[in-house]
Backbone as XML, in Angstrom:
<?xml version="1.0"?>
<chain id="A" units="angstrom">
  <residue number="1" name="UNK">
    <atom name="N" x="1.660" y="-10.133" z="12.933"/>
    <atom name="CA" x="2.697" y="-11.012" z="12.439"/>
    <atom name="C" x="3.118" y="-10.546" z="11.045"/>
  </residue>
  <residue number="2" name="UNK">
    <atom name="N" x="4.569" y="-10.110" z="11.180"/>
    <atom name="CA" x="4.427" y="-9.291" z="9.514"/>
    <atom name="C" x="5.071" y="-10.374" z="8.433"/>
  </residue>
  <residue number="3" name="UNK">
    <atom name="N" x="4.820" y="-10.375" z="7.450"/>
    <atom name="CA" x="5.507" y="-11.298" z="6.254"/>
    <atom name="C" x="6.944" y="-11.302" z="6.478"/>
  </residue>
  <residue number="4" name="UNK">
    <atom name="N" x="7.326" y="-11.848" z="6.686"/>
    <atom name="CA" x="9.035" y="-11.962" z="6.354"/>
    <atom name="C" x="9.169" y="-11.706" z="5.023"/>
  </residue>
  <residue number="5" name="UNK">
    <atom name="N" x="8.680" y="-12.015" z="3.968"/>
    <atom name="CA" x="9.274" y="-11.287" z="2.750"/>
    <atom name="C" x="8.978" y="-10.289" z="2.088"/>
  </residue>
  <residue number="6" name="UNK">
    <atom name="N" x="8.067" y="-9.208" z="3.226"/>
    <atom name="CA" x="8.249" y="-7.866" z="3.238"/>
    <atom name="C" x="9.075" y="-7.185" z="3.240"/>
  </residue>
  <residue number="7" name="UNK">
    <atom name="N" x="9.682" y="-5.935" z="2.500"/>
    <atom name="CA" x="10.788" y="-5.128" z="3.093"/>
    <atom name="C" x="9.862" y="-3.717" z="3.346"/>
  </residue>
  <residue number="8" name="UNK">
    <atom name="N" x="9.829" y="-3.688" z="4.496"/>
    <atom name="CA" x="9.315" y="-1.986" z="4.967"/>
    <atom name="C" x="9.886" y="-1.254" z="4.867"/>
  </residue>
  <residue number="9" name="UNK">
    <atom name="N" x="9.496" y="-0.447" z="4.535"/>
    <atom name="CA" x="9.992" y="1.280" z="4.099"/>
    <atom name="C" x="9.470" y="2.317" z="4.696"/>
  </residue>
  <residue number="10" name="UNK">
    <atom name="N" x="10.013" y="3.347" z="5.378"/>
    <atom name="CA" x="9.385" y="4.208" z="5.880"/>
    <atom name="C" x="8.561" y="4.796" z="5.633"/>
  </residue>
  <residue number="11" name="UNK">
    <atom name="N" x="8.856" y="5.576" z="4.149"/>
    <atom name="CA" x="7.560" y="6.082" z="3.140"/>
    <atom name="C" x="7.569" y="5.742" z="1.517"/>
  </residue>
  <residue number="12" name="UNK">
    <atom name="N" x="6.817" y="5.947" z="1.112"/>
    <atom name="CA" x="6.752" y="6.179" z="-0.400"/>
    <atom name="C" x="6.700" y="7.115" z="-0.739"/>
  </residue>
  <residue number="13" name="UNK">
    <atom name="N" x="6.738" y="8.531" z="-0.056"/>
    <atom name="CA" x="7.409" y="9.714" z="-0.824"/>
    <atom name="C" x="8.875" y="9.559" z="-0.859"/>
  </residue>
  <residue number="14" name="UNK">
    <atom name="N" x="9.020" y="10.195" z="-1.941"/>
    <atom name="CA" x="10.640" y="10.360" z="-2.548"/>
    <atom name="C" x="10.927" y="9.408" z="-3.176"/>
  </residue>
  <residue number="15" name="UNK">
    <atom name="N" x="10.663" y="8.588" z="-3.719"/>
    <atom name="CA" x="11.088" y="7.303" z="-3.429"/>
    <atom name="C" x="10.783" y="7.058" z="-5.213"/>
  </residue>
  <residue number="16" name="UNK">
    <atom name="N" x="11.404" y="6.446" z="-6.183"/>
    <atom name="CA" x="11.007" y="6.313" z="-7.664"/>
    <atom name="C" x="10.261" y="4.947" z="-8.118"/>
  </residue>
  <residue number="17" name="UNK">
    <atom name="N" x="9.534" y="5.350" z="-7.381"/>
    <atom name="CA" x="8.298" y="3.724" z="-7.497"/>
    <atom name="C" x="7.886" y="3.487" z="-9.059"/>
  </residue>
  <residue number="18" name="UNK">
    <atom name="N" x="8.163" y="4.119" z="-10.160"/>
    <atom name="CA" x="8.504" y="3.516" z="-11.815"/>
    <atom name="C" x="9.855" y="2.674" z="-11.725"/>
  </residue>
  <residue number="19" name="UNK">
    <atom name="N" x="10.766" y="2.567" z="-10.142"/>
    <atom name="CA" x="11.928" y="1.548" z="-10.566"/>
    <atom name="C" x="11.970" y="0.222" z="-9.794"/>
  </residue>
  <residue number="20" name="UNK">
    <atom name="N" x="10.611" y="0.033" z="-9.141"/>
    <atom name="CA" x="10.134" y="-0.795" z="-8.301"/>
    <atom name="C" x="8.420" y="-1.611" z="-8.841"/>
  </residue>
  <residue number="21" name="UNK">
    <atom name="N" x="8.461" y="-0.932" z="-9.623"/>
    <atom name="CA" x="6.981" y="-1.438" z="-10.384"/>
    <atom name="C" x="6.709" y="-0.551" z="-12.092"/>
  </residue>
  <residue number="22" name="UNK">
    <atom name="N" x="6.407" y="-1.870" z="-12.632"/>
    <atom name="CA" x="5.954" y="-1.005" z="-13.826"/>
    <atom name="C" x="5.712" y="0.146" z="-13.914"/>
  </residue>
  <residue number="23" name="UNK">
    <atom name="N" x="4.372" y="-0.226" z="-13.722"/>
    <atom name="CA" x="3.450" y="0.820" z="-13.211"/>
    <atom name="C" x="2.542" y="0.809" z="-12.030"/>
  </residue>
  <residue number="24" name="UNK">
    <atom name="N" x="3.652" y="1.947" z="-11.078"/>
    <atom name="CA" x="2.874" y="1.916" z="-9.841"/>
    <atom name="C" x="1.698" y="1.844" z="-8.939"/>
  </residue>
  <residue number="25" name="UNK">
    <atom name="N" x="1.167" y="0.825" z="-8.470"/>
    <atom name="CA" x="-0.588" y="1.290" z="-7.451"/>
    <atom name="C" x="-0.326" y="1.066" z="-5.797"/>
  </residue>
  <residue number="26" name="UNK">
    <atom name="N" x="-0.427" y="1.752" z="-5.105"/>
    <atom name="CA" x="-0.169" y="1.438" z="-3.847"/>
    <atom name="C" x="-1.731" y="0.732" z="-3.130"/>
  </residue>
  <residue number="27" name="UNK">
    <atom name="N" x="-1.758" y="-0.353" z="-2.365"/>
    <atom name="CA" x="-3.333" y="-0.237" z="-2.196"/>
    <atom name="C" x="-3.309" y="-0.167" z="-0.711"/>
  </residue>
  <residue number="28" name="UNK">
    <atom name="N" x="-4.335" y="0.759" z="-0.036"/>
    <atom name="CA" x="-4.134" y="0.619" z="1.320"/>
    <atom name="C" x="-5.237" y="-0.485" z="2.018"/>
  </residue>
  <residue number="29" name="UNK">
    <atom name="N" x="-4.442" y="-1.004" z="2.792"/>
    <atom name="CA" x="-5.655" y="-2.213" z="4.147"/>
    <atom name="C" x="-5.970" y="-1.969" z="5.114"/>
  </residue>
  <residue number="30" name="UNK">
    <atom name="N" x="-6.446" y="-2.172" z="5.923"/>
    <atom name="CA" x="-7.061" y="-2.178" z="7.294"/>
    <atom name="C" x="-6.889" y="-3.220" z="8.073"/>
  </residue>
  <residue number="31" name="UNK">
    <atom name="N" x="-5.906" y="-3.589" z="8.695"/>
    <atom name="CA" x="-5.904" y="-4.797" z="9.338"/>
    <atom name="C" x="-5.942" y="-6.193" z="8.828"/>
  </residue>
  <residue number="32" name="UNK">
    <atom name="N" x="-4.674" y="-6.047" z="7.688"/>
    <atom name="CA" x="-5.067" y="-7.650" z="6.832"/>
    <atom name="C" x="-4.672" y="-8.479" z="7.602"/>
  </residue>
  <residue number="33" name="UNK">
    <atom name="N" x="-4.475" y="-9.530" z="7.713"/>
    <atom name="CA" x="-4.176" y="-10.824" z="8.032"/>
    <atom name="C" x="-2.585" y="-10.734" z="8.550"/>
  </residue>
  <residue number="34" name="UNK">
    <atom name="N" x="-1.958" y="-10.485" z="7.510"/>
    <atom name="CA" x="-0.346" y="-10.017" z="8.133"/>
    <atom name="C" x="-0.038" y="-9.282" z="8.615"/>
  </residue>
  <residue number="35" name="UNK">
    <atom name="N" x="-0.731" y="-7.794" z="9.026"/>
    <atom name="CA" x="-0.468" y="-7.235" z="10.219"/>
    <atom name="C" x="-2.161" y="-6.822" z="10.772"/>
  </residue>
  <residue number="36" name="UNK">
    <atom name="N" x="-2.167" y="-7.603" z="11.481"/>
    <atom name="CA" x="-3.431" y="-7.902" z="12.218"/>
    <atom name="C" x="-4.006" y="-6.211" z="12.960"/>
  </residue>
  <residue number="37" name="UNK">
    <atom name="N" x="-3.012" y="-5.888" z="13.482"/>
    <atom name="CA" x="-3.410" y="-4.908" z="13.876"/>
    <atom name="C" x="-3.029" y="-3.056" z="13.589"/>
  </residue>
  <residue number="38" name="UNK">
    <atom name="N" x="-2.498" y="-3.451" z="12.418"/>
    <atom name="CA" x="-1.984" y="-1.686" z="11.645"/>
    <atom name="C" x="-2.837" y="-1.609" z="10.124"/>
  </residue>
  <residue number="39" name="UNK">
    <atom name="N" x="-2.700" y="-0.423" z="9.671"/>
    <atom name="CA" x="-2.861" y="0.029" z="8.335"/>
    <atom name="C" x="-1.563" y="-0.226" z="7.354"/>
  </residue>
  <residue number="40" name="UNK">
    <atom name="N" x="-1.555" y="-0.888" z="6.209"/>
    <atom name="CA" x="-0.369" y="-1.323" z="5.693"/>
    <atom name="C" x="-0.629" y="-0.481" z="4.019"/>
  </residue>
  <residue number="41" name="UNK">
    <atom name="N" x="-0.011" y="-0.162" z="3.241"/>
    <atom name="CA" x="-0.003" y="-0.136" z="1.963"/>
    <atom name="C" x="0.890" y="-0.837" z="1.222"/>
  </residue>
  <residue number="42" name="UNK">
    <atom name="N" x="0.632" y="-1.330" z="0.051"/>
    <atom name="CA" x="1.377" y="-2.308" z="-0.367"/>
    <atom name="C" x="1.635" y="-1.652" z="-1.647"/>
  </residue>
  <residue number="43" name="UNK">
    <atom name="N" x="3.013" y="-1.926" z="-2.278"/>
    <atom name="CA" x="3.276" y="-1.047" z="-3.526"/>
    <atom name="C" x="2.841" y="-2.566" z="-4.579"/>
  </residue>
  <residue number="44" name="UNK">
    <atom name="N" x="2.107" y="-2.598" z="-5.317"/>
    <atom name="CA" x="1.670" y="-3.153" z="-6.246"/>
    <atom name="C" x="2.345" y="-2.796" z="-7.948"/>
  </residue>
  <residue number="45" name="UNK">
    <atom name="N" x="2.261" y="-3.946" z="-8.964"/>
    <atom name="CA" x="2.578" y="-3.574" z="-10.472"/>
    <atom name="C" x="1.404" y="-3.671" z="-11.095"/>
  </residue>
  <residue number="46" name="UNK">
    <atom name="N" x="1.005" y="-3.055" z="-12.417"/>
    <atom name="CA" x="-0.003" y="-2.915" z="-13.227"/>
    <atom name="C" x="-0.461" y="-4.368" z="-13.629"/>
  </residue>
  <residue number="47" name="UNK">
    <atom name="N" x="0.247" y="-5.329" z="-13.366"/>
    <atom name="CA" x="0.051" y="-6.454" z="-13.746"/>
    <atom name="C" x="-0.608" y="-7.494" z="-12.864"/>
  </residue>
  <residue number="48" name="UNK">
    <atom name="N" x="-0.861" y="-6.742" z="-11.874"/>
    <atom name="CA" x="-1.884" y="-7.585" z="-11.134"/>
    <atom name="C" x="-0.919" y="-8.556" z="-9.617"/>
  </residue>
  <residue number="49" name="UNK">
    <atom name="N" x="0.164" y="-7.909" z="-9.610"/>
    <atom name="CA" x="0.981" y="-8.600" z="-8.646"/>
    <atom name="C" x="1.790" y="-7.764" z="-7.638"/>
  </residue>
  <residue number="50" name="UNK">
    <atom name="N" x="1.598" y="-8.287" z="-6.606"/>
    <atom name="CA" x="1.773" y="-7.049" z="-5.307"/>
    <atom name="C" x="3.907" y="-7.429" z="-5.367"/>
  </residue>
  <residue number="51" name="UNK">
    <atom name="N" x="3.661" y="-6.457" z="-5.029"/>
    <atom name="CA" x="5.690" y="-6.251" z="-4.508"/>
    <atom name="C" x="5.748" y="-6.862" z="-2.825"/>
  </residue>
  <residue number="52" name="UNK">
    <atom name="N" x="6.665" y="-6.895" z="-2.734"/>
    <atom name="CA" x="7.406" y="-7.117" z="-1.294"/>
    <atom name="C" x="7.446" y="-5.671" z="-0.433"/>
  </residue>
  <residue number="53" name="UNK">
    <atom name="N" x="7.225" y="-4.226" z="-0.890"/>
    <atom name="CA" x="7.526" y="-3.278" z="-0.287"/>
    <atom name="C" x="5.890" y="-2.581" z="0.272"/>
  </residue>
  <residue number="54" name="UNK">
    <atom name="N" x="6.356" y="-2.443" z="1.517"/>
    <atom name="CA" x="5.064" y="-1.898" z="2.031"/>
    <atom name="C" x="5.575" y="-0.296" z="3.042"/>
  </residue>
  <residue number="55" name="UNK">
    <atom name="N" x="4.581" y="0.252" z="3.364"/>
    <atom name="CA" x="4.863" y="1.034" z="4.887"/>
    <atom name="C" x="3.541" y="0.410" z="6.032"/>
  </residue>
  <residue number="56" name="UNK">
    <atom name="N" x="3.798" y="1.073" z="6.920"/>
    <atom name="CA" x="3.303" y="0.377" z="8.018"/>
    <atom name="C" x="2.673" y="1.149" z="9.126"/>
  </residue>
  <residue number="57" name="UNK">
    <atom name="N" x="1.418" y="1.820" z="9.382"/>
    <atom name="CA" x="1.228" y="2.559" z="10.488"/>
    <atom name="C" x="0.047" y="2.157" z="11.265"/>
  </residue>
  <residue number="58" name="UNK">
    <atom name="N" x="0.131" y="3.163" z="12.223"/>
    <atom name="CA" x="-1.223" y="2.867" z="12.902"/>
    <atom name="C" x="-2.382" y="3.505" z="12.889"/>
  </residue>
  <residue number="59" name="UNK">
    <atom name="N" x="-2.332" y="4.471" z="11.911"/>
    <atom name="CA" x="-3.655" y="4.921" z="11.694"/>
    <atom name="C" x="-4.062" y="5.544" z="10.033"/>
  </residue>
  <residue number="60" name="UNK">
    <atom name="N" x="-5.151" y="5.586" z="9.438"/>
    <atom name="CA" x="-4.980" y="5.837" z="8.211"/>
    <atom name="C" x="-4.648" y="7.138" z="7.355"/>
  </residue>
  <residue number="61" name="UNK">
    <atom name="N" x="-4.351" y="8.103" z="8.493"/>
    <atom name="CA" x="-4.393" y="9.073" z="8.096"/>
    <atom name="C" x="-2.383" y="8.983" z="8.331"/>
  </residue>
  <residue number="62" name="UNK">
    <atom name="N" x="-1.959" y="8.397" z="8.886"/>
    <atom name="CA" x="-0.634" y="8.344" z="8.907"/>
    <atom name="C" x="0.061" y="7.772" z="7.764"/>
  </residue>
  <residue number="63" name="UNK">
    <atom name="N" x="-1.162" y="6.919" z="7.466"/>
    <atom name="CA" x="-0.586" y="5.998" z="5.703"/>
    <atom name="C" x="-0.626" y="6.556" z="5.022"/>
  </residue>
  <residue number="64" name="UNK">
    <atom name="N" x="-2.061" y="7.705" z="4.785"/>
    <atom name="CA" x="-2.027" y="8.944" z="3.522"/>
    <atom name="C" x="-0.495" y="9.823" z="3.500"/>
  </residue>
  <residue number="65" name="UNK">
    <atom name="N" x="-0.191" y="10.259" z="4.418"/>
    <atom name="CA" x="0.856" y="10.676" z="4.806"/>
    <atom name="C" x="2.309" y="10.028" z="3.943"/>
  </residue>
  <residue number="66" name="UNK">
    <atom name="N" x="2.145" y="9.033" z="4.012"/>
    <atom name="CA" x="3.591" y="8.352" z="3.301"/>
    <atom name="C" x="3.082" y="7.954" z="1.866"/>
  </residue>
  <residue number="67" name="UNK">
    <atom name="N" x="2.084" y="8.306" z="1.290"/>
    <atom name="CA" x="1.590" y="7.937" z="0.454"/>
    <atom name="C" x="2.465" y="9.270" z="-0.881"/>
  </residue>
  <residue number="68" name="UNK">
    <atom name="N" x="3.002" y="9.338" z="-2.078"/>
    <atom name="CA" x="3.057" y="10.140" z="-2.786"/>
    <atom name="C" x="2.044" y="11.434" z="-2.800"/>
  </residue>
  <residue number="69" name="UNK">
    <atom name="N" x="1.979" y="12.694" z="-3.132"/>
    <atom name="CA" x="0.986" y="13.077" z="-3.122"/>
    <atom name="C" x="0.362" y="13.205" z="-4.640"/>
  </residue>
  <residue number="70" name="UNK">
    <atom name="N" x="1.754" y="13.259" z="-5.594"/>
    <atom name="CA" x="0.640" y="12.719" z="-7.001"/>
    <atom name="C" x="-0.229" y="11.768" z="-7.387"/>
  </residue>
  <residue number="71" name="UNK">
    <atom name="N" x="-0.312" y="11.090" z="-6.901"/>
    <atom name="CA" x="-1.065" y="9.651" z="-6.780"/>
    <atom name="C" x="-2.621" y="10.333" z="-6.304"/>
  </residue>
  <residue number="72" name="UNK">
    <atom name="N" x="-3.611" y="9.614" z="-7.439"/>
    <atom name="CA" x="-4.658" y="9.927" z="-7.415"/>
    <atom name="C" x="-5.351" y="8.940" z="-6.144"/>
  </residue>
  <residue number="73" name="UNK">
    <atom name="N" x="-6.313" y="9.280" z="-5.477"/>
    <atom name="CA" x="-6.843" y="8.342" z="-4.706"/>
    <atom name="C" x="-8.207" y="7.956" z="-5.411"/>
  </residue>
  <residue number="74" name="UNK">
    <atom name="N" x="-8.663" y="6.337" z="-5.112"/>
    <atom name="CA" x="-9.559" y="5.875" z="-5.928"/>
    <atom name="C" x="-10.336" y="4.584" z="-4.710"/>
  </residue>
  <residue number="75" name="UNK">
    <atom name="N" x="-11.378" y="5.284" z="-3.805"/>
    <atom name="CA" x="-11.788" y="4.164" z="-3.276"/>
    <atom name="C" x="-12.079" y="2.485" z="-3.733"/>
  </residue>
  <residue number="76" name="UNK">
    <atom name="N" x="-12.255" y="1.559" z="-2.991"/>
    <atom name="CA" x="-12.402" y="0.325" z="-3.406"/>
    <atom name="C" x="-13.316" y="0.042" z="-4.089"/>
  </residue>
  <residue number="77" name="UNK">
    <atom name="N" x="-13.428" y="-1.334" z="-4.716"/>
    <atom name="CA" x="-15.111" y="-1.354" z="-5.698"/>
    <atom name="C" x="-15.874" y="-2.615" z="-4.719"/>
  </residue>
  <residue number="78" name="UNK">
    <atom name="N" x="-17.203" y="-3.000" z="-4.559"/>
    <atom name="CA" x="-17.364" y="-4.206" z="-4.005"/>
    <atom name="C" x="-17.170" y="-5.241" z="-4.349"/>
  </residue>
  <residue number="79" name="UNK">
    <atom name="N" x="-16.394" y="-5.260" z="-5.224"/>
    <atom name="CA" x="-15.605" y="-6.652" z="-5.463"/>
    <atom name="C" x="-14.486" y="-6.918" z="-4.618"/>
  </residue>
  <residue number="80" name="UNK">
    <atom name="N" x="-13.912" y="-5.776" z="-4.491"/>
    <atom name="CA" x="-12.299" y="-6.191" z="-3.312"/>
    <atom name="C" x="-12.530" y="-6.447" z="-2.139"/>
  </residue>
  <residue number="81" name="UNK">
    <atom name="N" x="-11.652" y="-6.983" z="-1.640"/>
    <atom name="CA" x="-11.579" y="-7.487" z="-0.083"/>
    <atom name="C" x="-11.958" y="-6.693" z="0.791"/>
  </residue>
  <residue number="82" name="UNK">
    <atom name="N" x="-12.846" y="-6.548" z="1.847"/>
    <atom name="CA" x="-13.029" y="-5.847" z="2.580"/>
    <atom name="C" x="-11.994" y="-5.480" z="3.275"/>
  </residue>
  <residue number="83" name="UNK">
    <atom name="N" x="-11.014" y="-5.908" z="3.120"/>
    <atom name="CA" x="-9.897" y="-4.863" z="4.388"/>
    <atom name="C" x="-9.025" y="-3.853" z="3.533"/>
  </residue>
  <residue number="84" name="UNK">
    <atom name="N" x="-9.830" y="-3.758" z="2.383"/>
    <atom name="CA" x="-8.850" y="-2.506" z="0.868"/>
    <atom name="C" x="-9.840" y="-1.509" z="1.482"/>
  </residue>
  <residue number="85" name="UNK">
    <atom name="N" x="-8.909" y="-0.406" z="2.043"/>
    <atom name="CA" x="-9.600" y="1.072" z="2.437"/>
    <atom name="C" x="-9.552" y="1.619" z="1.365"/>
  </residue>
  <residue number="86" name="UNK">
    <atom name="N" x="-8.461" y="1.841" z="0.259"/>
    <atom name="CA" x="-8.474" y="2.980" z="-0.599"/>
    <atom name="C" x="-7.127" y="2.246" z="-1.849"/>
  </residue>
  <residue number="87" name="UNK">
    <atom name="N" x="-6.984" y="2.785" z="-2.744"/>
    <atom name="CA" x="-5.960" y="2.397" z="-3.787"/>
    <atom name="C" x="-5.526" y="3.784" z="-4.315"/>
  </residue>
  <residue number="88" name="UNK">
    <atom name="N" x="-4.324" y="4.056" z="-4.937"/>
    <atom name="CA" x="-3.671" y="5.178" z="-5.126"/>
    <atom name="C" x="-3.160" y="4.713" z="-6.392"/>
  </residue>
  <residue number="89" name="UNK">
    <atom name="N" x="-3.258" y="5.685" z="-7.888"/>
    <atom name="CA" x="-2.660" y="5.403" z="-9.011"/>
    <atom name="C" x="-1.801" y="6.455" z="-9.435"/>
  </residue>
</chain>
């Protein structure tokens, strides 16, 4: 069931995510709650508040894929939600 006040995007390459977020973090999930059954990344601001823009696949290696490739990858800490696979800065 996806959020309606999502706007999906195909990828986040190309794309000038400094004009969509402060400062950019994409975080990737595993099956959150709003799409029960895909890998989602969510473009996030430095400020602790997720955006409306996501991509959407079905496997995680398809999400790395739309992911920037400058973007450092930074697994989760055990504090986050178990359905955070990975975060990208």
């Amino acid at each position: 069931m996806q959020n309606k006040a999502d706007m999906i995007l195909d990828t986040f390459v190309g794309i000038k995510l400094n004009t969509m977020s402060t400062v950019p973090i994409i975080t990737v999930y595993k099956k959150p709650k709003d799409y029960p059954d895909k890998y989602i990344a969510r473009l996030w601001d430095i400020n602790n508040k997720p955006t409306r823009f996501v991509v959407v696949a079905d496997t995680l290696e398809n999400i790395r894929r739309l992911v920037p490739k400058n973007m450092t990858c930074i697994p989760p800490s055990e504090k986050d939600d178990p359905v955070i696979v990975e975060v990208y800065i």
